[in-house]
C-alpha positions as CSV (number, residue, x, y, z in Angstrom):
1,X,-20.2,-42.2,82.2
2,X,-16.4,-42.8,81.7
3,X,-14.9,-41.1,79.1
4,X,-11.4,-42.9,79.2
5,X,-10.9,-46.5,77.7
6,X,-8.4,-47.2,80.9
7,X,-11.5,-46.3,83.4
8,X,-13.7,-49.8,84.4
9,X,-17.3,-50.2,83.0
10,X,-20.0,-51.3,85.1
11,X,-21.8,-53.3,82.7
12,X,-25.5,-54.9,82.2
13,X,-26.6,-57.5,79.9
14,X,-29.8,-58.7,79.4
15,X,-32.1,-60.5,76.9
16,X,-31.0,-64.4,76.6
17,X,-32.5,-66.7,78.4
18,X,-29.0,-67.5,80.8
19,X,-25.5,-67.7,80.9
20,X,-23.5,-70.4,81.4
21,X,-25.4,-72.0,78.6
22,X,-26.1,-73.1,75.0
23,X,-29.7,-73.2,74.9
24,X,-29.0,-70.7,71.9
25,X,-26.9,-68.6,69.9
26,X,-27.5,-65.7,71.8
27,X,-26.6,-67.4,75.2
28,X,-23.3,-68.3,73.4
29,X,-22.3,-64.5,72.7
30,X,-23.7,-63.6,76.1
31,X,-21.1,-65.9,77.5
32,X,-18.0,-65.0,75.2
33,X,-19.0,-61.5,75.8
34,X,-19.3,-61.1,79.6
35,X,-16.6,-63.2,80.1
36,X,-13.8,-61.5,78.3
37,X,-14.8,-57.9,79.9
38,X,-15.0,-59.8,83.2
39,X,-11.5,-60.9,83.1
40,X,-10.2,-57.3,81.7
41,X,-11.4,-56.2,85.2
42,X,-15.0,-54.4,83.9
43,X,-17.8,-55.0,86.6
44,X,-20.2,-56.9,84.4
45,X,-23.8,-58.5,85.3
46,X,-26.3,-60.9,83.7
47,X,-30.0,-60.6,83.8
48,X,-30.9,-64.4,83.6
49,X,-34.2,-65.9,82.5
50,X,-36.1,-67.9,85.4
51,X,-37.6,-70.8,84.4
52,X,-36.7,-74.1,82.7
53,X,-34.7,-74.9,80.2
54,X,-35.7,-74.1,76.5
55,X,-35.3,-77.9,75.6
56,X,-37.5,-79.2,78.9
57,X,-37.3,-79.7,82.6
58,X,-34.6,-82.5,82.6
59,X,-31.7,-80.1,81.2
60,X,-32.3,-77.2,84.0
61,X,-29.2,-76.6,86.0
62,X,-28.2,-75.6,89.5
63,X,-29.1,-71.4,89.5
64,X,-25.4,-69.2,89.8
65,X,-24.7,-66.2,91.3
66,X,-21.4,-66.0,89.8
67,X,-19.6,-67.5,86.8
68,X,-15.6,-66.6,85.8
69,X,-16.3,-63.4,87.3
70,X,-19.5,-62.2,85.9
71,X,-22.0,-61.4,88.5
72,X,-25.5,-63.3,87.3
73,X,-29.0,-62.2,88.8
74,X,-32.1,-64.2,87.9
75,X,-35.3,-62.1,87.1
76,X,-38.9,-62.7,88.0
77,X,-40.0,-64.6,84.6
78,X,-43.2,-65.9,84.1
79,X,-42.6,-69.8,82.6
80,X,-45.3,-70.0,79.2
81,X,-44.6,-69.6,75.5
82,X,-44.9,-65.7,74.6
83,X,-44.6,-64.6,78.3
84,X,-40.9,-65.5,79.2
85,X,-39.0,-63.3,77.1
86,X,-41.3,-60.8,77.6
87,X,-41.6,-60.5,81.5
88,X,-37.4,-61.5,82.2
89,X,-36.7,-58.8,79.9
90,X,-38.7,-56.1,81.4
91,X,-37.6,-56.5,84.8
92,X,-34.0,-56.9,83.6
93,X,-34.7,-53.5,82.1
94,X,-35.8,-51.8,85.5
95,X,-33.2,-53.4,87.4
96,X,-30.8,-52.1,85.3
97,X,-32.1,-48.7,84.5
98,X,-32.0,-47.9,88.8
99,X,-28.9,-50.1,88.8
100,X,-25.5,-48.5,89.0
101,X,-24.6,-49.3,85.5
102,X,-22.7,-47.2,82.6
103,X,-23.8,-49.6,80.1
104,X,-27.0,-51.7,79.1
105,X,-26.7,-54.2,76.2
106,X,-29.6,-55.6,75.0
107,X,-29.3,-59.0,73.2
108,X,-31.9,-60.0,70.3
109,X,-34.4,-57.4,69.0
110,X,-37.7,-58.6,71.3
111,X,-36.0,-57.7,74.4
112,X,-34.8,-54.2,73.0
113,X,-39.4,-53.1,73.3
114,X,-37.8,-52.6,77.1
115,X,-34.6,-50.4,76.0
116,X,-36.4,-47.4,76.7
117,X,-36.7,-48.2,80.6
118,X,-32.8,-47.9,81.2
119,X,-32.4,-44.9,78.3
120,X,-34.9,-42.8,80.6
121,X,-32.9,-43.4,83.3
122,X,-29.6,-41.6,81.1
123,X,-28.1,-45.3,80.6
124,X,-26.3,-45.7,77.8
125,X,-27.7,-48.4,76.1
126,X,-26.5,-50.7,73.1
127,X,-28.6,-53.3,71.6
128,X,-27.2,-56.2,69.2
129,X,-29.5,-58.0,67.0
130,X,-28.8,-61.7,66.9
131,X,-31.1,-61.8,63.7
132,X,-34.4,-60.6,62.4
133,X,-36.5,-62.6,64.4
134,X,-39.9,-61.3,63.0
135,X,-39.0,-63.5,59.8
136,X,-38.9,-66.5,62.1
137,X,-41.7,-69.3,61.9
138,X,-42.4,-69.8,65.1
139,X,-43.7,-66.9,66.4
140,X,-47.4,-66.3,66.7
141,X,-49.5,-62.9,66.6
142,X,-48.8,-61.5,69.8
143,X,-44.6,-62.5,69.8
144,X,-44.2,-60.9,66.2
145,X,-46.1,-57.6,67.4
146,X,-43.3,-57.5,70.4
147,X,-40.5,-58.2,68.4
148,X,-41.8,-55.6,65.9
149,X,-41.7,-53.4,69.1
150,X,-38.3,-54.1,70.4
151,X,-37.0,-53.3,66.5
152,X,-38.7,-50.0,66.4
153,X,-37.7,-49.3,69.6
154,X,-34.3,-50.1,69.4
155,X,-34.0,-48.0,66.1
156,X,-35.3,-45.0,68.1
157,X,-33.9,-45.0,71.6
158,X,-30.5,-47.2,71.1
159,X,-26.9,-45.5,71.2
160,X,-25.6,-48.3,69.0
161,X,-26.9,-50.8,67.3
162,X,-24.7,-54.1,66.4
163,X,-25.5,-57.1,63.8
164,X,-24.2,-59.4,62.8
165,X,-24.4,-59.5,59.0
166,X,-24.4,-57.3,55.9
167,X,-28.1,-57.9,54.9
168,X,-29.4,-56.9,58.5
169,X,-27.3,-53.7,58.1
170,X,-28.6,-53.1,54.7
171,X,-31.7,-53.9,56.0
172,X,-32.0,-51.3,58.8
173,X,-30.6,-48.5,56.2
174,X,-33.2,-49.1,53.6
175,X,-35.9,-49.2,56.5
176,X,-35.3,-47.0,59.2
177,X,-32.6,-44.9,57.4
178,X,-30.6,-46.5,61.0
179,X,-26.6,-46.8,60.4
180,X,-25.5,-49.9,62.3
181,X,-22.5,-51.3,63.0
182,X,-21.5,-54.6,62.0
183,X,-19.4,-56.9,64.5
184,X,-19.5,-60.8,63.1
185,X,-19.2,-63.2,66.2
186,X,-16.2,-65.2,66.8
187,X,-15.3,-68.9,67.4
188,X,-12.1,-70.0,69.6
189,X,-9.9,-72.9,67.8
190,X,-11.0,-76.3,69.3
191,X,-9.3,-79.6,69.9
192,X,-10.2,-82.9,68.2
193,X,-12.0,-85.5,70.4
194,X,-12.3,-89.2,69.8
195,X,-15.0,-90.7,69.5
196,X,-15.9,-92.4,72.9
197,X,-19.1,-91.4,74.3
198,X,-20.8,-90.8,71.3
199,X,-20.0,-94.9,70.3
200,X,-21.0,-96.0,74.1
201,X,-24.3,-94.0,73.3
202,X,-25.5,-94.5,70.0
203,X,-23.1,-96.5,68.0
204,X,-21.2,-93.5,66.3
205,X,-17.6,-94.3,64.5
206,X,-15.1,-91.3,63.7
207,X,-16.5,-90.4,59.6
208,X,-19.4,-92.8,59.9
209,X,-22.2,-89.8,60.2
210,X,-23.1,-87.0,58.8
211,X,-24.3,-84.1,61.2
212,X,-27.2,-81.6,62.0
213,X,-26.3,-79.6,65.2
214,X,-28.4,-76.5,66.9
215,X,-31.9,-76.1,67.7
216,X,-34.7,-77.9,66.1
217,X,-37.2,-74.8,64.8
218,X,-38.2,-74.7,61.2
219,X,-36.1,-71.8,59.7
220,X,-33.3,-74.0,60.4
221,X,-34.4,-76.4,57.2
222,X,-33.6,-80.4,58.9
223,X,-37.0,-81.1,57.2
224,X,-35.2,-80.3,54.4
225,X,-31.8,-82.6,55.1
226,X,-33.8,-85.5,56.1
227,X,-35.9,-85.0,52.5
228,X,-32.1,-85.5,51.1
229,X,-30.4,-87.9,53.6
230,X,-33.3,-90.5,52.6
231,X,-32.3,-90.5,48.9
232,X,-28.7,-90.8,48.7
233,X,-27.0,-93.7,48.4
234,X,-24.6,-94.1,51.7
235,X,-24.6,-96.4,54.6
236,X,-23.4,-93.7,56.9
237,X,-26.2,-92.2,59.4
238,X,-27.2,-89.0,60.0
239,X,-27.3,-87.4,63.6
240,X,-29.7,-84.7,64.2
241,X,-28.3,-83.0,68.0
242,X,-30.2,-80.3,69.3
243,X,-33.3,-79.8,71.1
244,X,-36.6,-78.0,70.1
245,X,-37.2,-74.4,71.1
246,X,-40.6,-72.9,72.4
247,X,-42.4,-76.1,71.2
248,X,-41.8,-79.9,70.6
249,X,-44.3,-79.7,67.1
250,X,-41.5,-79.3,64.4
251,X,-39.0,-81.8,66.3
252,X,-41.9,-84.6,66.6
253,X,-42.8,-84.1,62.8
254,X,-39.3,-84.7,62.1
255,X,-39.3,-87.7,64.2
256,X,-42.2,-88.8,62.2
257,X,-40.3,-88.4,58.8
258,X,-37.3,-89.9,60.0
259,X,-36.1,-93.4,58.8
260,X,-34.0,-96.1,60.9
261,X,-30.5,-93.9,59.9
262,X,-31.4,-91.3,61.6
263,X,-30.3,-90.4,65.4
264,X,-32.3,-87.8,67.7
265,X,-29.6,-87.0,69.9
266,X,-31.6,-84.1,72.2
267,X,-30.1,-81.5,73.3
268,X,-26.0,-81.7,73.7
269,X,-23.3,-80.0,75.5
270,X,-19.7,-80.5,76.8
271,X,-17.8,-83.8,76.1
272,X,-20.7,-85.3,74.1
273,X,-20.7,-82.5,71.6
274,X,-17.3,-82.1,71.5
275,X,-17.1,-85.3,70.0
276,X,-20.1,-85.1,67.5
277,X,-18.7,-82.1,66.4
278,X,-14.6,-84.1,66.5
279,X,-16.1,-87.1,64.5
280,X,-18.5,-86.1,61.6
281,X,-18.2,-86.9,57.7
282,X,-19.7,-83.8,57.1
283,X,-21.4,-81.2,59.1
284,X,-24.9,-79.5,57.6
285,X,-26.8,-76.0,58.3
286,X,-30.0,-76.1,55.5
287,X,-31.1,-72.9,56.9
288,X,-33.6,-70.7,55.8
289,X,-32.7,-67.9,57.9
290,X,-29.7,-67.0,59.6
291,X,-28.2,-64.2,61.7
292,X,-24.6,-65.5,61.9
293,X,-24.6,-69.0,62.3
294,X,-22.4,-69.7,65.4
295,X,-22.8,-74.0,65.3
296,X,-21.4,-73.2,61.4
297,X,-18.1,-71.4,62.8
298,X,-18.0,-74.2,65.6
299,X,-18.6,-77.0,63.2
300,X,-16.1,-74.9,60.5
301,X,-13.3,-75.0,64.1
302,X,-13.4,-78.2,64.9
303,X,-12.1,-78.9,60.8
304,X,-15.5,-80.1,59.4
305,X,-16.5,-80.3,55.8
306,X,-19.5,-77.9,55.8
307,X,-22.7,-77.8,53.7
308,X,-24.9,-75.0,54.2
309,X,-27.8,-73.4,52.3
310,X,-26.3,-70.4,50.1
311,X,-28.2,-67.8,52.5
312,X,-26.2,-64.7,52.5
313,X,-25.3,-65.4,56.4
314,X,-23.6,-68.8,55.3
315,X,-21.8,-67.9,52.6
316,X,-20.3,-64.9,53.5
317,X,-18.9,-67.7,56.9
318,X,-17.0,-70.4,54.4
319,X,-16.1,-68.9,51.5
320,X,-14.4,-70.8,49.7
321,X,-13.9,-73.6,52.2
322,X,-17.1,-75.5,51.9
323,X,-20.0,-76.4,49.7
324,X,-23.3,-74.7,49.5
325,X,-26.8,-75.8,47.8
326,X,-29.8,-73.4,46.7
327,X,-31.6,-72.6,49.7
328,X,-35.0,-75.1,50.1
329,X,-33.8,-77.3,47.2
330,X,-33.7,-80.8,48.0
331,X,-33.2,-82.3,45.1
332,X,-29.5,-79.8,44.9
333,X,-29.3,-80.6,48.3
334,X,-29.1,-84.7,47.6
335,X,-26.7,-84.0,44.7
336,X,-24.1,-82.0,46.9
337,X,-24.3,-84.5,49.9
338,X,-23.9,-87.6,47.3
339,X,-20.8,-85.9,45.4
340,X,-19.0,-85.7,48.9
341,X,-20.0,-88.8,50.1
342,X,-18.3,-90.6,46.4
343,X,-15.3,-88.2,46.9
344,X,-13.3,-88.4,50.0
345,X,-10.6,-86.6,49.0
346,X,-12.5,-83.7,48.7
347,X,-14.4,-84.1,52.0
348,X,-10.6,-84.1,53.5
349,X,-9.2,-80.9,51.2
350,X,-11.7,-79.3,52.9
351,X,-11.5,-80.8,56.5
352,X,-7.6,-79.3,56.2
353,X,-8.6,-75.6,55.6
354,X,-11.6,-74.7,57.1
355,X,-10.5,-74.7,60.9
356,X,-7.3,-71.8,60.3
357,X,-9.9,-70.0,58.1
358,X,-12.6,-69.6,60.2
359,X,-10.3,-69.0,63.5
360,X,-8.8,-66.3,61.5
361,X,-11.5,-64.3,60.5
362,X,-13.5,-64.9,63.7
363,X,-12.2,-64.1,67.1
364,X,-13.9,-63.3,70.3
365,X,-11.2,-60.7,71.2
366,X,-11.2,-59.2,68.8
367,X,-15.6,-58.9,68.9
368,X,-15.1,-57.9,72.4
369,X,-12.1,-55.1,72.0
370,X,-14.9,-53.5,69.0
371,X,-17.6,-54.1,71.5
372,X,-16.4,-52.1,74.1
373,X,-15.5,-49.1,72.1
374,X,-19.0,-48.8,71.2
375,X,-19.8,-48.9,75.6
376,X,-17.5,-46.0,75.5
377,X,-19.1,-44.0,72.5
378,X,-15.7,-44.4,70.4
């Protein structure tokens, strides 16, 4: 193991589903992450995921082998809900434990039931977790027991763990009596798109929308901003862009409740988000549950008015540079959204602060300088 910060790392990550992509938070900070240490000249590989893509068969891309100098290696997966995670991440976890790594980083707490493979092997291993994923709805019998697992597990055989928020800190002390360290993730400063695309497609003007973007899964609360959005009083629409995760249930019962203002974009990337993102009135998150919310610090770069749930994940994100409502409430919700809506002055006081604020606070250098003094036991 290298002892000196000037001595290269040979690197393993493993856990999201694959890199390049945004099928998730996690992929996101996989990305950022492997990236950076690529181009400081650390020898970094990803584990990917086989199989399709989270939101269906028509978004899979061409496999890599290589991606801005981070080496990428698919893993046998076996392709059903409750099996994926489970088989990529235990053959990531032999391949890196008789791999020639220094370090293995583990991504999301399901994954981390395999941490022990590599730590027999003497690997030092780090695990970050994304969020407590037990507390998610989605998950049946079987996937809770695993990620229950991969906690435990991580708690016992991990060097260092990362989260990403206060309350999952607390929450490991009070638990497992675990110290953890807390690296936020970071967001890089983006540049304003017009709208183009997203007018050719679906009839979108620059402030004419109000937007929902990430995954469609229940914790994230759209149920919730569709309850709201159908009792204001507005004449803008509102864009729901993201696709469902695991399963299409939630996403068609939203479908179902939706009235005519209401746009399903599916599942967005590149120029097309860029725009959404460039474009917006105002930009909701009505989660229930959080780790750290990275569409929230891409909404909050791109200069958004934001409106989130007043989860301690969200808050502690905007401060004082956007709104918040009581968490499930629709009713508070509607009254927040309306007040914005009647006051655009406000909407614009806050469009002017939030993207230096969150760039300031939130920088992927800076996550990835604190990252690798934890590879080398610092």
């Amino acid at each position: 193991m290298p002892q000196r910060k000037d001595e290269k790392l040979h690197i393993a990550m493993l856990g999201h589903k694959r890199i390049p992509s945004r099928e998730g938070g996690v992929e996101i900070v996989v990305g950022e992450l492997a990236t950076r240490m690529a181009a400081m000249g650390h020898d970094v590989t990803c584990f990917n995921r086989g199989g399709h893509h989270v939101s269906g068969v028509d978004f899979d891309e061409k496999a890599m082998t290589e991606y801005k100098g981070v080496k990428l290696k698919r893993v046998f997966t076996v392709d059903a809900k409750g099996l994926a995670a489970v088989t990529s991440s235990f053959f990531a976890a032999v391949k890196a434990a008789f791999g020639k790594f220094d370090v293995v980083h583990f991504h999301a707490e399901g994954p981390c039931a395999m941490l022990w493979i590599p730590k027999l092997f003497g690997k030092r291993c780090v695990a970050t977790v994304h969020g407590l994923d037990h507390q998610r709805a989605k998950w049946g019998k079987f996937a809770s027991f695993y990620i229950f697992a991969g906690e435990k597990c991580a708690v016992k055989f991990a060097d260092e763990i990362i989260v990403l928020s206060e309350n999952t800190q607390k929450y490991f002390e009070d638990t497992y009596s675990r110290k953890t360290v807390f690296i936020p993730n970071g967001v890089s400063k983006n540049a304003l798109k017009p709208a183009e695309e997203i007018t050719e497609r679906f009839g979108l003007e620059k402030d004419g929308y109000i937007l929902y973007l990430g995954r469609l899964v229940p914790e994230k609360g759209i149920h919730y901003l569709i309850e709201a959005f159908k009792e204001i009083d507005t004449d803008k629409k509102l864009v729901i862009a993201g696709g469902a995760s695991d399963s299409t249930e939630y996403a068609d019962e939203l479908k179902k409740s939706a009235c005519d203002n209401i746009i399903f974009t599916d599942f967005v990337k590149g120029g097309l988000l860029e725009e959404l993102y460039s474009n917006a009135y105002i930009y909701v998150l009505p989660s229930d549950l959080e780790g750290m919310p990275l569409s929230l610090l891409e909404a909050m770069s791109y200069g958004n008015c934001c409106v989130t749930s007043d989860i301690h994940e969200c808050k502690s994100v905007i401060g004082e540079c956007g709104v918040t409502f009581k968490k499930g409430d629709v009713g508070d919700l509607k009254e927040k959204l309306q007040r914005l809506l009647n006051d655009s002055e406000a909407v614009e006081k806050y469009k002017s602060v939030s993207s230096d604020y969150v760039c300031n606070r939130f920088n992927w250098d800076e996550v990835t300088r604190r990252t690798l003094e934890l590879y080398y036991g610092e």
